[in-house]
Rosetta silent file (secondary structure, phi, psi, omega in degrees, C-alpha in Angstrom):
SEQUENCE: XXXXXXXXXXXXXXXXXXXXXXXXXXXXXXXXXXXXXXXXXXXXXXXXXXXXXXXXXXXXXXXXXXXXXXXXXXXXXXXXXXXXXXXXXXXX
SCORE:     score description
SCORE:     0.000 S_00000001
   1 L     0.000  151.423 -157.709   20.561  -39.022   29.513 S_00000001
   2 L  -174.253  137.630  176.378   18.215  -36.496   30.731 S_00000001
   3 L   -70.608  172.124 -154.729   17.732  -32.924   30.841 S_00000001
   4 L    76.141   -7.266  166.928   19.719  -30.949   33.146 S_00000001
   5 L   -60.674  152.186  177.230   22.640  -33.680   32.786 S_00000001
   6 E  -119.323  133.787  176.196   25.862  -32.155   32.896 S_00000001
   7 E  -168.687  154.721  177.445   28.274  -33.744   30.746 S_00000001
   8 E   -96.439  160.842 -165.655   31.442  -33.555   29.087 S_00000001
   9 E  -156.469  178.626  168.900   32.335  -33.589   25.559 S_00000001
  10 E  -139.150  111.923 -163.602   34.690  -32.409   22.949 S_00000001
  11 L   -43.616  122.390  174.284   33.542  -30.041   19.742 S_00000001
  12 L   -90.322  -40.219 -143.339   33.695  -32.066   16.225 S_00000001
  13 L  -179.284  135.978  171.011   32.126  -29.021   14.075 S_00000001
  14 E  -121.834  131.350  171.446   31.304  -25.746   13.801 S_00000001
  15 E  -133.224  164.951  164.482   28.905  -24.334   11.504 S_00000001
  16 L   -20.835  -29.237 -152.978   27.238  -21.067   11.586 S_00000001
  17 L  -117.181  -42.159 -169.268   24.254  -21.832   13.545 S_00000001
  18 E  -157.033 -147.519 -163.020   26.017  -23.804   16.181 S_00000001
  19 E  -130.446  150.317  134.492   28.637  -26.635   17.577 S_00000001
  20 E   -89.895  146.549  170.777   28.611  -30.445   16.796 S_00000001
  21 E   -95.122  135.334  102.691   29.357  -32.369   20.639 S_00000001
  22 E   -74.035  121.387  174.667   30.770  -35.920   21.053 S_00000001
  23 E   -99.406  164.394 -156.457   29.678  -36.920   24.297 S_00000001
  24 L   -67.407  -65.825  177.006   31.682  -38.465   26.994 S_00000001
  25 L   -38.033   -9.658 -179.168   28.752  -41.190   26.962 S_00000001
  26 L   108.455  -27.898  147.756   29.082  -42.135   23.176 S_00000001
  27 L   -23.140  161.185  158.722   26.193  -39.819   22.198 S_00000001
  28 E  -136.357  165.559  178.105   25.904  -36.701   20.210 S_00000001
  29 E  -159.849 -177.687  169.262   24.921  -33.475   20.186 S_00000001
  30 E  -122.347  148.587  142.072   24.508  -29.578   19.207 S_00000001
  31 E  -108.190  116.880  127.974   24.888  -26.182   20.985 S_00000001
  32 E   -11.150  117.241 -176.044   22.818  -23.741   19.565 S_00000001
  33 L   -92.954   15.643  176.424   24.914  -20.707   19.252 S_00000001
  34 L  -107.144    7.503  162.808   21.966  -18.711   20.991 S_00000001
  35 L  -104.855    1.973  178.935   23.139  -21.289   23.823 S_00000001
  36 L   -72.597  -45.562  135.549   26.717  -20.746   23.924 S_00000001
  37 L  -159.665 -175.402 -166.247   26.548  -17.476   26.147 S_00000001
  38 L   -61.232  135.509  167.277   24.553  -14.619   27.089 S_00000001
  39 L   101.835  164.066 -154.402   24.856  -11.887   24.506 S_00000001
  40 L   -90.654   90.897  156.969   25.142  -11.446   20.817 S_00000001
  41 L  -114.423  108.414 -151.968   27.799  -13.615   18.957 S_00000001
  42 L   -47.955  -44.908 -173.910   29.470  -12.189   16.033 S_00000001
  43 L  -150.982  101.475 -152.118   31.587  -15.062   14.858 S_00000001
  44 H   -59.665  -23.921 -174.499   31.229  -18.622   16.423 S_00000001
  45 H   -64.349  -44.852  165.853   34.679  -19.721   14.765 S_00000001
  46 H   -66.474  -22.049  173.692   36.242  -17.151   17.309 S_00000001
  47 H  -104.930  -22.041  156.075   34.857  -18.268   20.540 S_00000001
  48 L  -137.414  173.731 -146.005   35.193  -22.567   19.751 S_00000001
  49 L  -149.356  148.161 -179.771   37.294  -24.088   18.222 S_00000001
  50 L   -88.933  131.368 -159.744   37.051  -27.897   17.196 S_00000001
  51 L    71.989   24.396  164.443   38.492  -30.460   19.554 S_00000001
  52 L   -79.329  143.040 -166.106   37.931  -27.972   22.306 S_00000001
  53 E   -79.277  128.811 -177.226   36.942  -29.906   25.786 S_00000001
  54 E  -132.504  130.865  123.669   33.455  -28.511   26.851 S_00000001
  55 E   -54.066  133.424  166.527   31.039  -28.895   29.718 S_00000001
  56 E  -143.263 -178.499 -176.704   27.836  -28.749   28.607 S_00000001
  57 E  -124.525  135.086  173.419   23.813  -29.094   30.053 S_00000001
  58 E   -81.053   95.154 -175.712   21.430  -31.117   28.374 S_00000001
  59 E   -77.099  -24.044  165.784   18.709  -28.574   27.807 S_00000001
  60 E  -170.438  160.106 -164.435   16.707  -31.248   25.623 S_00000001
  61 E  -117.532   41.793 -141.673   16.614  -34.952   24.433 S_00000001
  62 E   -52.428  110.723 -174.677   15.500  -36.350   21.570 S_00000001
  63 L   -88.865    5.271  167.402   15.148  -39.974   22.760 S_00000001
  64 L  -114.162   12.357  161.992   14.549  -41.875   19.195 S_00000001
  65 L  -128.007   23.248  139.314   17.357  -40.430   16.964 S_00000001
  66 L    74.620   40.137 -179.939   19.387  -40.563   20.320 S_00000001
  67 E  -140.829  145.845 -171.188   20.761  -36.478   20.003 S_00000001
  68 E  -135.954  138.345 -162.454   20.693  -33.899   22.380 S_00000001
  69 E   -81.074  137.808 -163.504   20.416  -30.228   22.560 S_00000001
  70 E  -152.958  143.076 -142.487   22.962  -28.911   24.575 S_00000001
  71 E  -110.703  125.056  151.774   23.892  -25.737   26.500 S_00000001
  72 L  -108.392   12.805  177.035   26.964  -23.660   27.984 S_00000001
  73 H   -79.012  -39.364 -136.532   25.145  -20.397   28.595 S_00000001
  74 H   -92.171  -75.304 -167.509   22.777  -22.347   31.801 S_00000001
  75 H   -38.055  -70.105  176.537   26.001  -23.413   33.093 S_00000001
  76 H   -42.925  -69.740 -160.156   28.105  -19.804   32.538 S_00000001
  77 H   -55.878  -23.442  172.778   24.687  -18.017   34.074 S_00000001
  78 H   -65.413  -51.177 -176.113   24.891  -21.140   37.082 S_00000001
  79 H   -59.344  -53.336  159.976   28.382  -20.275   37.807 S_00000001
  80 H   -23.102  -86.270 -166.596   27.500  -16.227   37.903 S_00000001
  81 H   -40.441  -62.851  172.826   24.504  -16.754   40.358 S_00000001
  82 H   -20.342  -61.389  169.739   27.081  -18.985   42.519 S_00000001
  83 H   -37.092  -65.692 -117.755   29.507  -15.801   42.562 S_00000001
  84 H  -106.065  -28.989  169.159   26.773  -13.515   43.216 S_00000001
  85 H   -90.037  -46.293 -164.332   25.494  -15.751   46.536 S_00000001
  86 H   -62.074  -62.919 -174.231   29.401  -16.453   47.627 S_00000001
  87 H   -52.996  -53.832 -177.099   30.224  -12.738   47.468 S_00000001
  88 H   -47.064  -60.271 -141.357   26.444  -11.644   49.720 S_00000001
  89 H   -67.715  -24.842  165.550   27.241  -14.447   51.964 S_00000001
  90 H   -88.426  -53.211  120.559   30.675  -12.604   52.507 S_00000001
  91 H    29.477  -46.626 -161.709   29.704   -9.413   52.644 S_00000001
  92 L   -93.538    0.000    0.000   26.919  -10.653   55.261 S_00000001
């Protein structure tokens, strides 16, 4: 695993702070809940939900306790910019 991996996973735990990940590779991980999306979120219980199916991006890697920090805001803001060039290029 490496950052910028895209991989899928499904939410174990939610605490305050964040997400726990199982990843499709056997791995774990967290999202950060200042990685979850853009903007200010009042109650992390309301926007995941445990055993929801997630994409996420491996934003960092510990490689000796084998856990990785992990993101769906890079991904929501990748999908945006995508929009934002599909829409010029029609437009154009």
């Amino acid at each position: 695993m490496k950052i910028g991996d895209k991989l899928k996973g499904v939410i174990t735990g939610i605490k305050p702070y964040g997400a726990f990940v199982s990843l499709e590779n056997g791995t774990t991980g967290l999202i950060h809940i200042s990685e979850i999306k853009t903007g200010y979120i009042d109650n992390i219980y309301n926007t995941l939900k445990v055993d929801q199916d997630v994409l996420v991006q491996v934003v960092d890697f510990d490689e000796f306790t084998q856990k990785a920090s992990l993101s769906l805001r890079t991904l929501e803001e990748e999908k945006i910019k995508f929009l934002i060039a599909t829409v010029s290029q029609i437009v154009d």
